[in-house]
MIKEPA-408816 format. One line per 8 residues: their letters; for each residue x, y, z of N, C-alpha, C. Coordinates in steps of 0.1 Angstrom, whole numbers. Layout:
N
a> X:Y:Z:X:Y:Z:X:Y:Z | ... .
REM end
This chain:
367
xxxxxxxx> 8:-12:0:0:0:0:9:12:0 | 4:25:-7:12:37:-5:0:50:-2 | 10:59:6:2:69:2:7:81:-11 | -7:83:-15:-2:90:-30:-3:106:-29 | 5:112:-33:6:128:-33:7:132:-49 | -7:143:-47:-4:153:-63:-1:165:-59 | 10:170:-65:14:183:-61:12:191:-70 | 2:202:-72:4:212:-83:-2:206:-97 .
xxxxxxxx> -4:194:-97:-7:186:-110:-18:193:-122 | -13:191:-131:-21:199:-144:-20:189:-158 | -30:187:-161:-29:183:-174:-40:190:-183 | -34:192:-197:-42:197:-205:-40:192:-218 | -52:190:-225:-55:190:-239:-56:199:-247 | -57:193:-262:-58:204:-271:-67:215:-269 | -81:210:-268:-94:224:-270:-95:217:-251 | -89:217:-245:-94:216:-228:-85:214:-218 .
xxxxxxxx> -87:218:-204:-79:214:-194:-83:202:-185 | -76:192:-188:-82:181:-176:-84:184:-161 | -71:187:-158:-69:192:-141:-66:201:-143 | -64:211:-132:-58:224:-133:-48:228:-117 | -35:226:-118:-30:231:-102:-38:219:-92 | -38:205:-92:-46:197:-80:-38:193:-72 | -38:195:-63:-30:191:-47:-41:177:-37 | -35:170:-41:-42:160:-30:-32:148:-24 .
xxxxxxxx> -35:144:-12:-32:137:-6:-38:121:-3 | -36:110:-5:-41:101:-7:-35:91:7 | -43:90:20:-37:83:27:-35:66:25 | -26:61:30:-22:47:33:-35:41:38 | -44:30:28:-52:22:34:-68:33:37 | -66:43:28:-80:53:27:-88:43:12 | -101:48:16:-109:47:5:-114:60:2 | -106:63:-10:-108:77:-15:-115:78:-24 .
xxxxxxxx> -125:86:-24:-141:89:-35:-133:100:-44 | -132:99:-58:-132:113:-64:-148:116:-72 | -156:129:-68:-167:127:-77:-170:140:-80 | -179:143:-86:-182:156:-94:-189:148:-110 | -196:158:-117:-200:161:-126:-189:155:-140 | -199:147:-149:-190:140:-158:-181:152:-167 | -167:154:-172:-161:163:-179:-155:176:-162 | -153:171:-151:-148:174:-138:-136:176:-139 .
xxxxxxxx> -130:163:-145:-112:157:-143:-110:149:-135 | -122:140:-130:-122:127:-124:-109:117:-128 | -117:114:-139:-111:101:-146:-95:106:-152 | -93:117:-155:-81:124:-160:-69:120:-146 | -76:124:-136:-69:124:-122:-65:109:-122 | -74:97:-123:-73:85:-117:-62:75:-128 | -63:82:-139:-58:80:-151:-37:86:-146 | -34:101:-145:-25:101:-141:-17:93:-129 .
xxxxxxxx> -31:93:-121:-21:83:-108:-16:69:-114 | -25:63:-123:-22:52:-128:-8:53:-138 | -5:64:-142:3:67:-155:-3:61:-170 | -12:58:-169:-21:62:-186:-18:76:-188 | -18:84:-179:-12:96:-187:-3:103:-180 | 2:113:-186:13:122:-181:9:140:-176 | 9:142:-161:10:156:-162:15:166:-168 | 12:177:-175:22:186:-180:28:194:-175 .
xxxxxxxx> 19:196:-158:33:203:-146:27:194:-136 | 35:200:-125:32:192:-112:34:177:-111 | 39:173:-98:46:158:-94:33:149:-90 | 38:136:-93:31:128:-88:38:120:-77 | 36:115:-64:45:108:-57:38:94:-52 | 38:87:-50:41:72:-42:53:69:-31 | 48:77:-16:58:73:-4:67:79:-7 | 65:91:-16:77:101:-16:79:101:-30 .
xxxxxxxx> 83:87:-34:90:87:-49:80:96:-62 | 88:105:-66:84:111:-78:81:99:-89 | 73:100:-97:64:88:-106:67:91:-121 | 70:103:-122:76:112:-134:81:101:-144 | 78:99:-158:85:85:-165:85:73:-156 | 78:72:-144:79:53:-144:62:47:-151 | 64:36:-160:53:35:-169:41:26:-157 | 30:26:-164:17:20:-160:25:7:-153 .
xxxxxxxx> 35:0:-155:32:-16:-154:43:-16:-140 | 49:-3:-143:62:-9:-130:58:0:-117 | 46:10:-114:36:18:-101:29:10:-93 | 30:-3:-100:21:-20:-93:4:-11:-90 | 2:-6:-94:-17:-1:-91:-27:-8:-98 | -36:-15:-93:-49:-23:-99:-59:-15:-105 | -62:-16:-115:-73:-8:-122:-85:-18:-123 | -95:-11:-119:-108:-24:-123:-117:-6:-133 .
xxxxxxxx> -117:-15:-138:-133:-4:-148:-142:-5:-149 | -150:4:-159:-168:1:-157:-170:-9:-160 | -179:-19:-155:-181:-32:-164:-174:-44:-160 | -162:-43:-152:-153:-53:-151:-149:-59:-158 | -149:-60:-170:-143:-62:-182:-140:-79:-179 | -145:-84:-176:-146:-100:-170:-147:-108:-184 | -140:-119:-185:-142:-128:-195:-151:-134:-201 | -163:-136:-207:-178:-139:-206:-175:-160:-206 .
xxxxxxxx> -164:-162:-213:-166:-177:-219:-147:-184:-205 | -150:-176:-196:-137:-184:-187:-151:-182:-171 | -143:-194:-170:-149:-197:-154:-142:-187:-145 | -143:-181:-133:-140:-172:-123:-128:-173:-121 | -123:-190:-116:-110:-190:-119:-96:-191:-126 | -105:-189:-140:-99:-184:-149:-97:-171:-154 | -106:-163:-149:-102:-149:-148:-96:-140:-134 | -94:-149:-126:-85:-146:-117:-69:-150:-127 .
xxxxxxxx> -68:-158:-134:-55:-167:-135:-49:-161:-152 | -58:-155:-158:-54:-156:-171:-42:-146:-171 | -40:-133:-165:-27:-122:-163:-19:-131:-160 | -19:-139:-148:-6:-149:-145:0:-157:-153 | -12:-165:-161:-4:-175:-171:-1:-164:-188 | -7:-154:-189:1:-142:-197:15:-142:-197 | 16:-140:-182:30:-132:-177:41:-151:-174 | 33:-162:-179:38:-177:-175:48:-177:-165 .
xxxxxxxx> 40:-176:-154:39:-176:-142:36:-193:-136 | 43:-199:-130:48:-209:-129:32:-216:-121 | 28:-224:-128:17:-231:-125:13:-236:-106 | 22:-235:-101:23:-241:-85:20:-227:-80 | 26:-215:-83:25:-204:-81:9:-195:-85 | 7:-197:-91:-7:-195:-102:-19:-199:-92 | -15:-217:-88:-25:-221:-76:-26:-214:-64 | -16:-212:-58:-11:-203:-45:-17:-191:-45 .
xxxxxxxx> -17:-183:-57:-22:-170:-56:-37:-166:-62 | -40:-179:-66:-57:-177:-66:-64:-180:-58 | -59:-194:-54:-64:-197:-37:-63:-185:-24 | -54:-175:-24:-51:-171:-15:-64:-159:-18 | -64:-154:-32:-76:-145:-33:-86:-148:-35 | -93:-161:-36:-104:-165:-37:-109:-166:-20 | -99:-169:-13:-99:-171:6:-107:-158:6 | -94:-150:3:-97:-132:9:-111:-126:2 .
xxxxxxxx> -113:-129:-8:-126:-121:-15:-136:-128:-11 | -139:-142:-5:-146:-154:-2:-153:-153:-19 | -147:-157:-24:-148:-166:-37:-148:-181:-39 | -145:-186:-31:-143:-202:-29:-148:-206:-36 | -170:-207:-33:-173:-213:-41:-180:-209:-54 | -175:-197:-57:-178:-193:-70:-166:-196:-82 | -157:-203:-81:-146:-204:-92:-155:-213:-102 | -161:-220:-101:-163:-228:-116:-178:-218:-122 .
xxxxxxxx> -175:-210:-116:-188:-200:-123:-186:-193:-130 | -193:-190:-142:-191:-178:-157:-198:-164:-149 | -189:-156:-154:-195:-137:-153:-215:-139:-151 | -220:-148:-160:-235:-148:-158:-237:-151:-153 | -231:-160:-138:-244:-163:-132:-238:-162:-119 | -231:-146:-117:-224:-142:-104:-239:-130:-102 | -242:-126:-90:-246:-113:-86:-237:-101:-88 | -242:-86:-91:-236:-74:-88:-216:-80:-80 .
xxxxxxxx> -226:-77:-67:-209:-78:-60:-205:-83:-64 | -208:-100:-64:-194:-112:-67:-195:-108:-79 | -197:-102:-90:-186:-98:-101:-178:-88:-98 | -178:-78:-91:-175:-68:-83:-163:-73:-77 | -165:-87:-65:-154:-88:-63:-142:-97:-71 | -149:-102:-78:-138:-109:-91:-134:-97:-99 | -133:-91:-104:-132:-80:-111:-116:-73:-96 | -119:-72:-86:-110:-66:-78:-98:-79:-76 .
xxxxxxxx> -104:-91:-75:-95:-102:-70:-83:-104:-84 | -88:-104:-93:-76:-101:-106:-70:-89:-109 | -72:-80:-102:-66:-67:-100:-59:-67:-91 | -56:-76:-79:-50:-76:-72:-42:-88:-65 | -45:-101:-77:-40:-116:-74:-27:-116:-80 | -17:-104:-89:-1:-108:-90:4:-100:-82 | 0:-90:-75:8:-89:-61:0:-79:-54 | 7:-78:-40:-3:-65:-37:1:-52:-38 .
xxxxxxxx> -4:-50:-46:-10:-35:-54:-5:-19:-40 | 3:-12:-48:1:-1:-39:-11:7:-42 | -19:5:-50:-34:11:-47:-44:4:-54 | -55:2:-53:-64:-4:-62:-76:11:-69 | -76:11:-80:-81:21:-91:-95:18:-93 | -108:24:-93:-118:20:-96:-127:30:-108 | -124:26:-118:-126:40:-125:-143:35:-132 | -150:43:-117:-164:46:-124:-173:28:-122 .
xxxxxxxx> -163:23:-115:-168:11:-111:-182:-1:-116 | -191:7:-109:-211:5:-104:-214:14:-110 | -211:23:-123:-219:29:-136:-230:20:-139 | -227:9:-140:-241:2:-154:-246:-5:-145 | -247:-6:-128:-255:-12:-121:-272:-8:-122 | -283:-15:-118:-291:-9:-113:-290:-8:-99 | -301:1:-90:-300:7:-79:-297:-3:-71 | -307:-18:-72:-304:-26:-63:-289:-35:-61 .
xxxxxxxx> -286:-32:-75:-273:-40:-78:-260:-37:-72 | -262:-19:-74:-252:-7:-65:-253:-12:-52 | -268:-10:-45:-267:-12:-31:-258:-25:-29 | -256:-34:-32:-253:-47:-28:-233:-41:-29 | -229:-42:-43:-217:-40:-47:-209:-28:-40 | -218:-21:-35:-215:-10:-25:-211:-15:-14 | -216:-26:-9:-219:-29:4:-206:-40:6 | -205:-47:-6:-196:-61:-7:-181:-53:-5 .
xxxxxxxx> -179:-41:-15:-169:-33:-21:-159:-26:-2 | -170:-26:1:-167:-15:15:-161:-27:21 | -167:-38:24:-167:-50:36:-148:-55:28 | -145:-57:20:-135:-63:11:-124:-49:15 | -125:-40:15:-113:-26:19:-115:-32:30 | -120:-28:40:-121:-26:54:-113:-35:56 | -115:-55:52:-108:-64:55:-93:-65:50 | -91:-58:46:-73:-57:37:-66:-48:35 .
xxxxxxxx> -75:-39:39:-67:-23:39:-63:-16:23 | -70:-22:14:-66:-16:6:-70:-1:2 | -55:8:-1:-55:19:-3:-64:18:-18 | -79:28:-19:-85:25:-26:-87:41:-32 | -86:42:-46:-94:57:-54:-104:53:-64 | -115:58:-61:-125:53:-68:-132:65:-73 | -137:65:-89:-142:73:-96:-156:75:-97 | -162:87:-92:-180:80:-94:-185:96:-98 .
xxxxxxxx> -197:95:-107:-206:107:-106:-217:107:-97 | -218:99:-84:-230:95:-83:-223:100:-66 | -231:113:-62:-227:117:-47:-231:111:-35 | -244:101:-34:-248:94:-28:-238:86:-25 | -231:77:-36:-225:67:-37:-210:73:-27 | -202:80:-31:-191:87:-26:-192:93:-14 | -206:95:-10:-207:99:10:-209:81:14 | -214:76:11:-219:63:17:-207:51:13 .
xxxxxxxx> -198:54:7:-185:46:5:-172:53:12 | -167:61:9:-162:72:10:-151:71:25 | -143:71:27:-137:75:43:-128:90:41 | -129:95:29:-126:108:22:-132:111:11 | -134:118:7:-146:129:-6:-133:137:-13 | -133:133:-27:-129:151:-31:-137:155:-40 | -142:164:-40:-154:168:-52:-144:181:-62 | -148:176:-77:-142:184:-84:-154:192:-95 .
xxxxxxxx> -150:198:-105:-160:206:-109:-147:216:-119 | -151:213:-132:-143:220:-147:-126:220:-145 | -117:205:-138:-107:203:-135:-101:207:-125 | -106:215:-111:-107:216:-105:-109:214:-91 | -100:213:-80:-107:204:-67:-118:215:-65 | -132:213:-58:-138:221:-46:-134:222:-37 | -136:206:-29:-132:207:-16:-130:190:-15 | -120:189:-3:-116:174:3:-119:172:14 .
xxxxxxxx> -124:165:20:-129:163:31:-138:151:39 | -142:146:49:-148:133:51:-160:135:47 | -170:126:46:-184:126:41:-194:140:46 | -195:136:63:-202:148:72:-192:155:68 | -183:161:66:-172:176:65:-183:181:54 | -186:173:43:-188:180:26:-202:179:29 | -207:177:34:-223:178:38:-228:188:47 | -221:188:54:-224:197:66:-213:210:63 .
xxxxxxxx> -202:214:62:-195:225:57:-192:222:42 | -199:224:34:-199:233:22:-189:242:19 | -177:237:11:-170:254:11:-171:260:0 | -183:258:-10:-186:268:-17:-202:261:-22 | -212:270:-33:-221:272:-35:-218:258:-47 | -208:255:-51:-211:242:-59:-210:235:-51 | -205:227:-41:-206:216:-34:-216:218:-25 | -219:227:-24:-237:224:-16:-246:225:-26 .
xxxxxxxx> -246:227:-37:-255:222:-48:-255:209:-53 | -242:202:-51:-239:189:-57:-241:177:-47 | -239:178:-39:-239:168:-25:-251:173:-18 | -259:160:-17:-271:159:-13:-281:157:-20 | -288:150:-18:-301:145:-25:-318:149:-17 | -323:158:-20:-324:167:-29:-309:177:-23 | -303:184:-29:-292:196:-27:-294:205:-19 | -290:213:-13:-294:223:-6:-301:238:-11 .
xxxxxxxx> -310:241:-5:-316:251:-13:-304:267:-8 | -306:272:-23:-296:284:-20:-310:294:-24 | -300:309:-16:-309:321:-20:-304:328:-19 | -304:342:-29:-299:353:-28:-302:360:-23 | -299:367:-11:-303:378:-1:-299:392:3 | -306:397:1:-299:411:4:-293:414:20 | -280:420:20:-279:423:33:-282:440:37 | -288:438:52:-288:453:58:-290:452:71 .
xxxxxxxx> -288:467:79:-282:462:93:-292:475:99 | -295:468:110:-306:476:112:-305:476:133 | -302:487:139:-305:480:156:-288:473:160 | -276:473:150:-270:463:151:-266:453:150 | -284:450:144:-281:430:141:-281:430:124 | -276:427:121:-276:421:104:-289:416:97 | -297:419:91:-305:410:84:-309:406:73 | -311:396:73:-311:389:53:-319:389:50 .
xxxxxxxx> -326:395:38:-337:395:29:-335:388:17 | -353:378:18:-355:374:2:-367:363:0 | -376:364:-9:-380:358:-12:-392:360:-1 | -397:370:3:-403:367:12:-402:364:28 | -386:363:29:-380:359:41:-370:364:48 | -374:369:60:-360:379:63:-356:372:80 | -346:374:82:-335:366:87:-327:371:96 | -322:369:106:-309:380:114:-303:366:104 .
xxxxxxxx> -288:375:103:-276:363:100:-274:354:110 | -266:341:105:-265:332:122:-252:337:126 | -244:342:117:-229:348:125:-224:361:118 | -212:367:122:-206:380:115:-207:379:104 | -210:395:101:-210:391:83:-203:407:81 | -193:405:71:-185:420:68:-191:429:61 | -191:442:66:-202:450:64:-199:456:49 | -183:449:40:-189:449:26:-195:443:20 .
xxxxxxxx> -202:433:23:-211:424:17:-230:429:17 | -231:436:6:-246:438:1:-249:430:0 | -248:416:-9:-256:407:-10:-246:395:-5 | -256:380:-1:-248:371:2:-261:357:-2 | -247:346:-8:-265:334:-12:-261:326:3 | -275:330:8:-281:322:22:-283:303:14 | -277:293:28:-281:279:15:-286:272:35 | -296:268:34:-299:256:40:-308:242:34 .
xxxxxxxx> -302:228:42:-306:221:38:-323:215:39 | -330:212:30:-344:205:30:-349:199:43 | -340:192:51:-346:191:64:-347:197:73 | -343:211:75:-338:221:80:-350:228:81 | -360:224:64:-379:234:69:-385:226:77 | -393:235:86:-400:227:92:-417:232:85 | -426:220:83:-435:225:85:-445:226:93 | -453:236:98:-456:243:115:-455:253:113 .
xxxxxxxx> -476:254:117:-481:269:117:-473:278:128 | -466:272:136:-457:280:150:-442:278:148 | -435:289:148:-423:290:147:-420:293:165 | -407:278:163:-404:285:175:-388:287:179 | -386:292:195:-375:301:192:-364:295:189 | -355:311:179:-347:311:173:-347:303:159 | -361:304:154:-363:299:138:-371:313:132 | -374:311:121:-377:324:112:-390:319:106 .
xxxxxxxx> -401:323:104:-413:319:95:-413:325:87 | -425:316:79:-424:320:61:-434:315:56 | -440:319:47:-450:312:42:-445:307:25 | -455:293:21:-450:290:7:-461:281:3 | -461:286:-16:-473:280:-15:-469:263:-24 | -473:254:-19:-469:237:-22:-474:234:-42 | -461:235:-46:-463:230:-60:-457:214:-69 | -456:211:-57:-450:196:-57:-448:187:-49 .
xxxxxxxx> -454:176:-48:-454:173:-32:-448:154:-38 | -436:151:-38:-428:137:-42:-432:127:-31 | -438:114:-33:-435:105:-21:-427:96:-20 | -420:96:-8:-412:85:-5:-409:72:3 | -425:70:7:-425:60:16:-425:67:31 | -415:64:38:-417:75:56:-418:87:55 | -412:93:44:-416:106:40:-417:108:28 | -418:123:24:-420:131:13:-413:141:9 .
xxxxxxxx> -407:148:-4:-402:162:-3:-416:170:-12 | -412:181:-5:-424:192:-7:-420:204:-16 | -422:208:-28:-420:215:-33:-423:227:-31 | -420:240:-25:-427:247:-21:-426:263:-30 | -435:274:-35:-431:287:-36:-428:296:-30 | -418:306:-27:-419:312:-17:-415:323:-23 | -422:334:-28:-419:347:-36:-413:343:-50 | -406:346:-53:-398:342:-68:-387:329:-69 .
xxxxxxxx> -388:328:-57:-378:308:-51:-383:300:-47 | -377:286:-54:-384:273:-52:-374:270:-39 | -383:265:-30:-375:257:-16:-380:241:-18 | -371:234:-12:-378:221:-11:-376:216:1 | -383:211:8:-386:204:21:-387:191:24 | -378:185:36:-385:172:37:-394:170:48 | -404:165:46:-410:164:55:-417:142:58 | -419:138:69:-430:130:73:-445:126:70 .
xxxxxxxx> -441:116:61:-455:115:52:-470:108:64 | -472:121:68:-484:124:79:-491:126:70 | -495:146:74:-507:154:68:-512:151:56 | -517:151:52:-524:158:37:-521:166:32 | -513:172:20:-508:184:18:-511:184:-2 | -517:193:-6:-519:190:-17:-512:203:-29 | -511:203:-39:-508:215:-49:-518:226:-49 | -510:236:-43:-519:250:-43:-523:253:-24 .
xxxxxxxx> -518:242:-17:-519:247:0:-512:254:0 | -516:267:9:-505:277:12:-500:269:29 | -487:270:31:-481:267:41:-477:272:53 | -473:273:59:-469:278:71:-454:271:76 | -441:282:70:-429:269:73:-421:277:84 | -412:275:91:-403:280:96:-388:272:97 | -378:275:101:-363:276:92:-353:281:107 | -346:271:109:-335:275:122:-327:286:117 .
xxxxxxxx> -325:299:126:-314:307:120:-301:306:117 | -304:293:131:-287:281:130:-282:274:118 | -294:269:108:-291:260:102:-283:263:90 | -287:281:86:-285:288:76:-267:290:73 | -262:283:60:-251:285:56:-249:300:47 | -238:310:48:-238:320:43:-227:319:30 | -225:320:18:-215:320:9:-216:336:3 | -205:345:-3:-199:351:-10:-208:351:-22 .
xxxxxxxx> -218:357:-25:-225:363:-45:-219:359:-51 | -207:368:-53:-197:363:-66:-192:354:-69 | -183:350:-55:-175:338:-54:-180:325:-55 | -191:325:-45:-199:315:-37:-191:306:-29 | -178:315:-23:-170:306:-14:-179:311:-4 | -181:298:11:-181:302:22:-176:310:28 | -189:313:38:-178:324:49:-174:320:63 | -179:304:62:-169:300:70:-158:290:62 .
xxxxxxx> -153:295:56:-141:288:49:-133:273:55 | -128:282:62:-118:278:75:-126:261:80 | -135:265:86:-148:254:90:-147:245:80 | -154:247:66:-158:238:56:-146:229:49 | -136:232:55:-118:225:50:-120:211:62 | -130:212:75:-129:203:83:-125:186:73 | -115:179:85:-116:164:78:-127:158:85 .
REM end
């Protein structure tokens, strides 16, 4: 296992920049999520640490060693891709074995190291089985066990992994994928567009956005501190509702206006700032004709109401902005009720108009 460092790293193409200046730190024995929006610099990223390609500035390291000119085959890193690229007409144990007898690797040897990964993935009794008639995971974990049966790997590569799963298929391969790290420690970087997937796998996040890091951080860090207005639009399901608010100060206290909703700030706000986008999250409305203390009311009128079994989200209008809410599938609530919501002043995140960097910066860097 290693831990892997990008310093400064940049790659670019002809009409595009893959990465731009990326600094990250890859711990020994982490399961590291890279995710963002397809055309990010995910796969560009996962691709250089591999050396399929080459940065045009900035170092790549492994435990120090600069990576600069060493090719794909001599970095020892496992790559598994979309699909697992699994053999359709070789039994399991043949697709554990066929790299080995490629590389004619001494048949006593061959036995030894498929047994040993068939133990660790508990594959045992899936070897005389074809790609068809494995489930999600156990192709998932054959797909990692030959990625990692000619030695052990200073990282294993997952580029985009559980793409062509369905939902049920994910949940499982999600679930197999986590239990298989945890038991072996493998240092793991995994490619996904799917942000659910990367908080709920994840023992680190980095979210990226037009080659660019956002932010790095543990699951709760990127959920709960947002260090800018794209990563709290991207993380979370439904996202966090933003809004643009006017500031003015009135008595001493600060207060936000918009949409019908006006607000003391929940902390300091610099008195250059006219406007600032206010973001809290969907569970954060409550709905309740009584606000109480230290929440803000509001009214909104219901233009969408989604179900989801224990609960619901609520589409709500509130002046010229759509909010959405989760709520507990109780009431009755139908298209065209006017509401009664209120909103902790605590809950409310503040970001920069222009920037949309947070203003608590500092905070949202939390691991």
């Amino acid at each position: 296992m290693a831990t892997i460092t990008l310093e400064g790293v940049t790659k670019r193409y002809p009409h595009a920049v893959g990465v731009e200046d990326l600094d990250l730190e890859i711990g020994n024995g982490q399961l590291f999520m890279l995710v963002g929006p397809s055309g990010c610099g995910k796969t560009t990223t996962i691709r250089l640490i591999a050396g399929l390609e080459q940065p045009d500035d900035g170092v790549i390291r492994f435990d120090g060693r600069n990576m600069a000119g060493v090719p794909p085959g001599e970095r020892n890193v496992a790559m598994v891709f979309e699909g697992y690229a699994l053999y359709p007409h070789f039994a399991v144990r043949d697709n554990l074995s066929f790299a080995l007898r490629l590389r004619k690797t001494p048949t006593d040897e061959i036995e030894r190291r498929v047994s040993e990964v068939a133990k660790a993935m508990d594959l045992g009794r899936l070897l005389r089985r074809r790609p068809e008639a494995l489930a999600a995971g156990q192709a998932q974990s054959v797909a990692v066990g030959r990625a990692v049966v000619r030695d052990e790997p200073s990282a294993v590569l997952l580029d985009d992994a559980l793409a062509h799963l369905d939902a049920v298929q994910r949940l499982e391969a999600r679930a197999e994928f986590r239990r298989i790290q945890q038991e072996h420690g493998y240092t793991v970087i995994s490619v996904t567009h799917d942000q659910a997937e990367a908080l709920a796998v994840g023992t680190r996040v980095a979210v990226m956005d037009e080659g660019r890091l956002q932010q790095v951080g543990t699951p709760r860090a990127l959920y709960e501190y947002p260090a800018n207005t794209f990563v709290a639009s991207f993380i979370g399901s439904p996202p966090m509702n933003l809004l643009r608010m006017a500031v003015r100060r009135s008595g001493g206290v600060t207060l936000l206006t918009a949409a019908g909703i006006t607000t003391p700030a929940p902390y300091a706000v610099d008195e250059a700032h006219r406007w600032l986008t206010a973001g809290f999250r969907p569970e954060a409305v409550r709905l309740s004709p009584e606000a109480r203390p230290g929440e803000v009311a509001f009214q909104g009128c219901c233009e969408l109401v989604e179900f989801l079994g224990a609960e619901r989200l609520v589409h709500l209008r509130v002046g010229d902005a759509e909010i959405v809410a989760h709520d507990e599938a109780g009431g009755v609530i139908g298209v065209g009720d006017e509401i009664a919501c209120s909103l902790p002043v605590e809950s409310l995140h503040l970001f920069d108009a222009e920037s949309g960097r947070s203003l608590l910066c500092g905070v949202a860097e939390g691991a």
